[in-house]
Structure formats: C-alpha cells, structure tokens
C-alpha positions as CSV (number, residue, x, y, z in Angstrom):
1,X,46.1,-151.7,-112.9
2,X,48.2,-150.8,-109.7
3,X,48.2,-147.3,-110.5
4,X,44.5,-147.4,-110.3
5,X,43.9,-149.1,-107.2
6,X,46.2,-146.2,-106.0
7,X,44.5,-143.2,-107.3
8,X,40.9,-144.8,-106.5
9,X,42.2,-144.9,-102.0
10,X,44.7,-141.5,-102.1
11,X,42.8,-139.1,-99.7
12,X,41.4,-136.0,-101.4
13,X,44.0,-133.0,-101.2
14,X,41.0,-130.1,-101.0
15,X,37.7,-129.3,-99.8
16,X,35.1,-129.6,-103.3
17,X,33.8,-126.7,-104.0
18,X,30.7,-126.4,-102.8
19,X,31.8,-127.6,-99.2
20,X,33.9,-124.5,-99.0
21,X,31.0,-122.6,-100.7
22,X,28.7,-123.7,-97.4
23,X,31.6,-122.8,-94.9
24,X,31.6,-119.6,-96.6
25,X,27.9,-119.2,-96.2
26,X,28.1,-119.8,-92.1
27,X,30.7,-117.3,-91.9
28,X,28.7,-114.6,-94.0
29,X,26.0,-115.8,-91.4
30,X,27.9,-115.4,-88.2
31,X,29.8,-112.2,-89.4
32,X,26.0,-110.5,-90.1
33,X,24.5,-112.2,-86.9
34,X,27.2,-110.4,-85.0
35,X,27.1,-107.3,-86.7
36,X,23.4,-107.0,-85.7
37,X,24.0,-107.7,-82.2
38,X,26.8,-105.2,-82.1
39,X,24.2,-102.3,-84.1
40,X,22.0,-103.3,-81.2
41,X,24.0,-102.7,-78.2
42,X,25.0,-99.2,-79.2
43,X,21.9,-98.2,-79.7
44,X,20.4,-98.8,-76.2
45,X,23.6,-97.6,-74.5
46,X,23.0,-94.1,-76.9
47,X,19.8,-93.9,-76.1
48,X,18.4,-91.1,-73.6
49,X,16.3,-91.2,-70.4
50,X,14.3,-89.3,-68.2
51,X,11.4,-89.4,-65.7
52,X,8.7,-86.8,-63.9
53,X,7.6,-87.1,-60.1
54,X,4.6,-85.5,-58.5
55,X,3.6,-85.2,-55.1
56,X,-0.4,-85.7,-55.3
57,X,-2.2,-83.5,-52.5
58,X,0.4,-81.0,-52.8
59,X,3.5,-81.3,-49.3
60,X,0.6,-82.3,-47.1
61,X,-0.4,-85.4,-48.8
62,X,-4.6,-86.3,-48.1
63,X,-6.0,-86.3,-45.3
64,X,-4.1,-85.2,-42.1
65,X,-5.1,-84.3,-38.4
66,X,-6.3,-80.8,-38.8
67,X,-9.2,-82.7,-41.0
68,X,-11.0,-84.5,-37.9
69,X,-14.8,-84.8,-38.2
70,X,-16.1,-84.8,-35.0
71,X,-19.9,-84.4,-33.8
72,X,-19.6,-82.9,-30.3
73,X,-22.6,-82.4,-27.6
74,X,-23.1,-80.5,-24.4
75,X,-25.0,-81.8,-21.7
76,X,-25.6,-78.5,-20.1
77,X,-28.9,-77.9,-21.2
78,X,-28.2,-74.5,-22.8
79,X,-30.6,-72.3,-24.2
80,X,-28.0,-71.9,-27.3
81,X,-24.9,-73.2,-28.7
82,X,-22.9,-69.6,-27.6
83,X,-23.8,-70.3,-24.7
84,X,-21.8,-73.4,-24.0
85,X,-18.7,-73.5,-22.1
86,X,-17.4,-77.1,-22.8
87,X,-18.0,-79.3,-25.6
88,X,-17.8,-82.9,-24.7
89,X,-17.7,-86.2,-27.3
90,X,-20.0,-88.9,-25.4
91,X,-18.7,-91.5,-28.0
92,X,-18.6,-94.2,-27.4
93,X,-19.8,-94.0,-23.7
94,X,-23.1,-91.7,-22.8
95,X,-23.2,-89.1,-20.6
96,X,-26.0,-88.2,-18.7
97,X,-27.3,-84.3,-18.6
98,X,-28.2,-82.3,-15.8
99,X,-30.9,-83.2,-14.6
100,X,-33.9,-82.3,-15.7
101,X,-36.8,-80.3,-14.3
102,X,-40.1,-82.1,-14.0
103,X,-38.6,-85.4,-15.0
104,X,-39.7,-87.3,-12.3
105,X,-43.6,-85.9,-12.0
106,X,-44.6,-86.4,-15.6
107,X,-48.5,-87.8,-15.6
108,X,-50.9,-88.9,-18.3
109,X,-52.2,-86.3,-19.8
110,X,-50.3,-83.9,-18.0
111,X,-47.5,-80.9,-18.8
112,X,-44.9,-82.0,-20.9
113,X,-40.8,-81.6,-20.1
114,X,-38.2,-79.8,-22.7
115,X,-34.4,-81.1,-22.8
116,X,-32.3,-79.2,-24.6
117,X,-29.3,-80.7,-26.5
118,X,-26.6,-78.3,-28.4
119,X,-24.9,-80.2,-31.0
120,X,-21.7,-79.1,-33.1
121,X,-20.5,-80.1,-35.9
122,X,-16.5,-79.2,-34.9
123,X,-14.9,-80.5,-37.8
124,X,-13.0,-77.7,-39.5
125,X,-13.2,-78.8,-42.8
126,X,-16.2,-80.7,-43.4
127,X,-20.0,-80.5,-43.1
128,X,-22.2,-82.9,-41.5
129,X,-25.5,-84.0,-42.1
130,X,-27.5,-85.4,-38.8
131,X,-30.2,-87.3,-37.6
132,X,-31.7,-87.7,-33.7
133,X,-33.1,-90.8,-32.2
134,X,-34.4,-91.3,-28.7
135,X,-34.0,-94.8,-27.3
136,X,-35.5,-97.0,-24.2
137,X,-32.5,-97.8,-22.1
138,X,-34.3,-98.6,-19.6
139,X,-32.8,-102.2,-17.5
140,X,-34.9,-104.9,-17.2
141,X,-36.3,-105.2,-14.2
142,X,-36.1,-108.5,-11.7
143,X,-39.5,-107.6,-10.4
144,X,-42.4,-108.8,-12.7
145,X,-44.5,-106.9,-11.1
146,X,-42.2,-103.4,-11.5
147,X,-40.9,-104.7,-15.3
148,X,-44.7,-105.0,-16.1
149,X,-45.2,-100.9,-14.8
150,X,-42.3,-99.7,-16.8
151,X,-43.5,-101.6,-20.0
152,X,-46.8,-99.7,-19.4
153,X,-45.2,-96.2,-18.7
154,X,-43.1,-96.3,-21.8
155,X,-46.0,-97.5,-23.7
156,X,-48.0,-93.9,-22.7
157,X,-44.5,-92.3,-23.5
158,X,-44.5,-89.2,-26.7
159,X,-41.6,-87.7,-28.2
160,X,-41.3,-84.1,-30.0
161,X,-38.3,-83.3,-31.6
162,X,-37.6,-79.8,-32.8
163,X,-34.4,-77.7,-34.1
164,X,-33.6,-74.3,-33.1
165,X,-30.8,-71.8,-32.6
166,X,-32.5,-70.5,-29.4
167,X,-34.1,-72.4,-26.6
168,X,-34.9,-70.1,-24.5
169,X,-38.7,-70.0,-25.8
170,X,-40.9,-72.9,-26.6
171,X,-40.2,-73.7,-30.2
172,X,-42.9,-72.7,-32.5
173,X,-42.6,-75.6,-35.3
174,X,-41.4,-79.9,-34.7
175,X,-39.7,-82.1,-36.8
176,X,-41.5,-84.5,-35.2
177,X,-45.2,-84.6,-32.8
178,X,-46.3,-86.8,-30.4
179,X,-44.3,-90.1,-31.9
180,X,-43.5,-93.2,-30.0
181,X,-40.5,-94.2,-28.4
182,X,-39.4,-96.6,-31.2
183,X,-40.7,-94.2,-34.0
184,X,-39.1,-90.8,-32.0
185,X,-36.3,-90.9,-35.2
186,X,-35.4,-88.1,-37.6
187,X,-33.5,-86.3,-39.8
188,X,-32.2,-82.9,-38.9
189,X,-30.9,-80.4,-40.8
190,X,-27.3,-79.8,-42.6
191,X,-24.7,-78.6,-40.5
192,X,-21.8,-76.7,-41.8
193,X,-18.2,-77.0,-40.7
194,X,-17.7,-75.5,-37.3
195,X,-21.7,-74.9,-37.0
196,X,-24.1,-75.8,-33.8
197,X,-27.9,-76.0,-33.4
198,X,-30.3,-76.7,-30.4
199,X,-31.8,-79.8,-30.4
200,X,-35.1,-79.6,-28.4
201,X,-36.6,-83.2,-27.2
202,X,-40.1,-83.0,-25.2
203,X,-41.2,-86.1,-23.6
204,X,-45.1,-86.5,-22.1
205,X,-47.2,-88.6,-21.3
206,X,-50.4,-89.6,-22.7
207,X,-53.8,-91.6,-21.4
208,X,-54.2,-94.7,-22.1
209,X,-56.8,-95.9,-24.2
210,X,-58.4,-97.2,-21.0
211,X,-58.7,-96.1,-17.3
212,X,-57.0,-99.4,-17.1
213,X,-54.2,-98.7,-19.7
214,X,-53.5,-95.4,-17.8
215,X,-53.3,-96.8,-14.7
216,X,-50.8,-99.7,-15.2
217,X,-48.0,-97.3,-15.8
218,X,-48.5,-96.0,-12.3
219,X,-45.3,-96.3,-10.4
220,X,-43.4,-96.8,-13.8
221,X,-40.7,-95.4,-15.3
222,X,-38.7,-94.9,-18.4
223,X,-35.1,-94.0,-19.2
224,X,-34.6,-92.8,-22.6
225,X,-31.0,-91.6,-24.6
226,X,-31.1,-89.3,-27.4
227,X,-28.2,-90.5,-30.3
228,X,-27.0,-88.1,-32.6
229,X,-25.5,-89.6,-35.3
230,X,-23.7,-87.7,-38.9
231,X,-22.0,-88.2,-41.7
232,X,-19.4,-85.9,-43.5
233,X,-19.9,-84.1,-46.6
234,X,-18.3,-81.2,-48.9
C-alpha cells in the first residue's frame, strides 16, 4: 500500500506529450511570424524611389509686374490719342480737364459744348473692354433757393456720347443722343492692349416743357464727371 501512496504524489519527470506538442506549435508560430517581418523589411529597404518637379508658368511663375492693367486718361482735351503728351491715372481721385469752351454760357435750346476724353488701355498684355458714364457731382447747395435752380438746370441737362479716333471734326454717328444725366451710361467699344480712342461727351441744354420749366434753371448750374471704367480680357 505504501508504495502506492508514493507513486500516486511523486512529481511527474516530463512534459506529456501534447504539452510539448503545443510549445512546439508557438515556436513554429514565432519562428514564421519573425520570418515575415524580416521578408518585409528587406523589401522596403530594396525598393527604389524617385520623383519629378515642374515649375508651372515656366521661370517667371503667373502673373508678374510687366502684366499691369491699367486704364489711363488725359485731360487735355486732345483731338487724338497721338496727340497726347502725358497720360495720367485719375484713380482713385478725379482730375479735372482744361477748361472747357462755352461751358459756362450753355442755354435752353441753345449750341451745344464737345469735351474730348482720350482713353488708353496701357496694359501691355491684356485687352480691355469699356464703358462711360457721366455723373451729377454737383454739392448740395445751403441755399434753397440756389439748390432748387441747380435741380432745375440739371433736369434740362442732355448727354451724347460718341467714340472716335479723331476729334478734330464733329463726329458723324453717337453711341448715345440726347440722354439724361442718370441714363448718359454706355458701353464702348473693345480696346486692345496698348490701344487709345477719343471719347467725345456733348452736353446741352434743352427747354423745358414749360416757359416755367425753362426758366427755373436760370441761374443754375451743374457739375458732371465722366467715369470710365474696364475690365481685362485675352
């Protein structure tokens, strides 16, 4: 009986055989796990690279100074645009033209008075398309009595707008006839790169409706400022 109390408690001398069979198996599992890894590495370290760089716009990049667009006017009142001796920018600030013949002795029904405006388009790169508008600037007056003479003179007020390469004549065809201050607004045409024109404005005055009408703009006055404004193109 002794002898099999003691064989029963003696500690096993071995691993069974399918312990060491699963020991076996997480060997065979870390071995392959770490031959993977290892296939891995050598293969991104093997691999090759390479990369392309182009500068888009060519060594000048887009844009650039030389590219301006610029809308430049003269207030000279020449008959052309060879004829002008300095171009000036009157942006954002106006600058007032010489003065004008007849300007100050318009009367209803009367002769009408020619300004003309060169405009260029000195961008060197671009075209420009342009439209004119005349605009009351006139200050409000403190007199009512002189505020209510202006209204009235601006009222009788028309505007012609014409575009021509020579001003020296009276233009023979308008853009525009006989319009309203508020509706004296237009479209010119296209201007290439580097490429004036001759705006003509004519201002008159017209009766009034009524004797009455006509004779509240006496002693009135209006100032008006032509705006060019464009837009570049290709």
């Amino acid at each position: 009986m002794n002898e099999t109390l003691q064989s029963s408690d003696a500690p096993s001398e071995a691993p069974t055989e399918a312990l060491t069979e699963r020991r076996r198996g997480r060997k065979r599992l870390i071995i392959a796990g770490g031959a993977l890894i290892g296939v891995g590495a050598l293969a991104t370290v093997a691999a090759f690279t390479d990369f392309g760089l182009l500068n888009l716009g060519g060594d000048g990049g887009f844009g650039g100074p030389d590219n301006v667009y610029n809308i430049q006017v003269s207030a000279g009142q020449e008959d052309t645009v060879g004829d002008v001796a300095s171009w000036i920018e009157a942006n954002p600030d106006a600058v007032d033209v010489v003065p004008i013949a007849g300007a100050d002795s318009l009367i209803p029904g009367g002769a009408p008075v020619d300004v003309s405006i060169p405009v260029l388009n000195a961008s060197p790169t671009f075209g420009s398309t342009l439209e004119v508008s005349i605009e009351d600037t006139t200050p409000v007056d403190s007199d009512g009595a002189q505020e209510t003479r202006n209204n009235a003179y601006a009222a009788l007020a028309r505007v012609s707008i014409a575009q021509v390469a020579d001003a020296s004549t009276t233009p023979t065809s308008w853009v525009i006839e006989d319009a309203t201050i508020s509706a004296a607004n237009t479209a010119l045409d296209t201007l290439a790169a580097e490429a004036g024109v001759v705006t003509v404005v004519r201002v008159e005055l017209v009766e009034g409706a009524t004797q009455e009408e006509t004779n509240a703009a006496n002693g009135g006055m209006v100032n008006l400022q032509a705006r060019f404004d464009g837009t570049s193109v290709n």
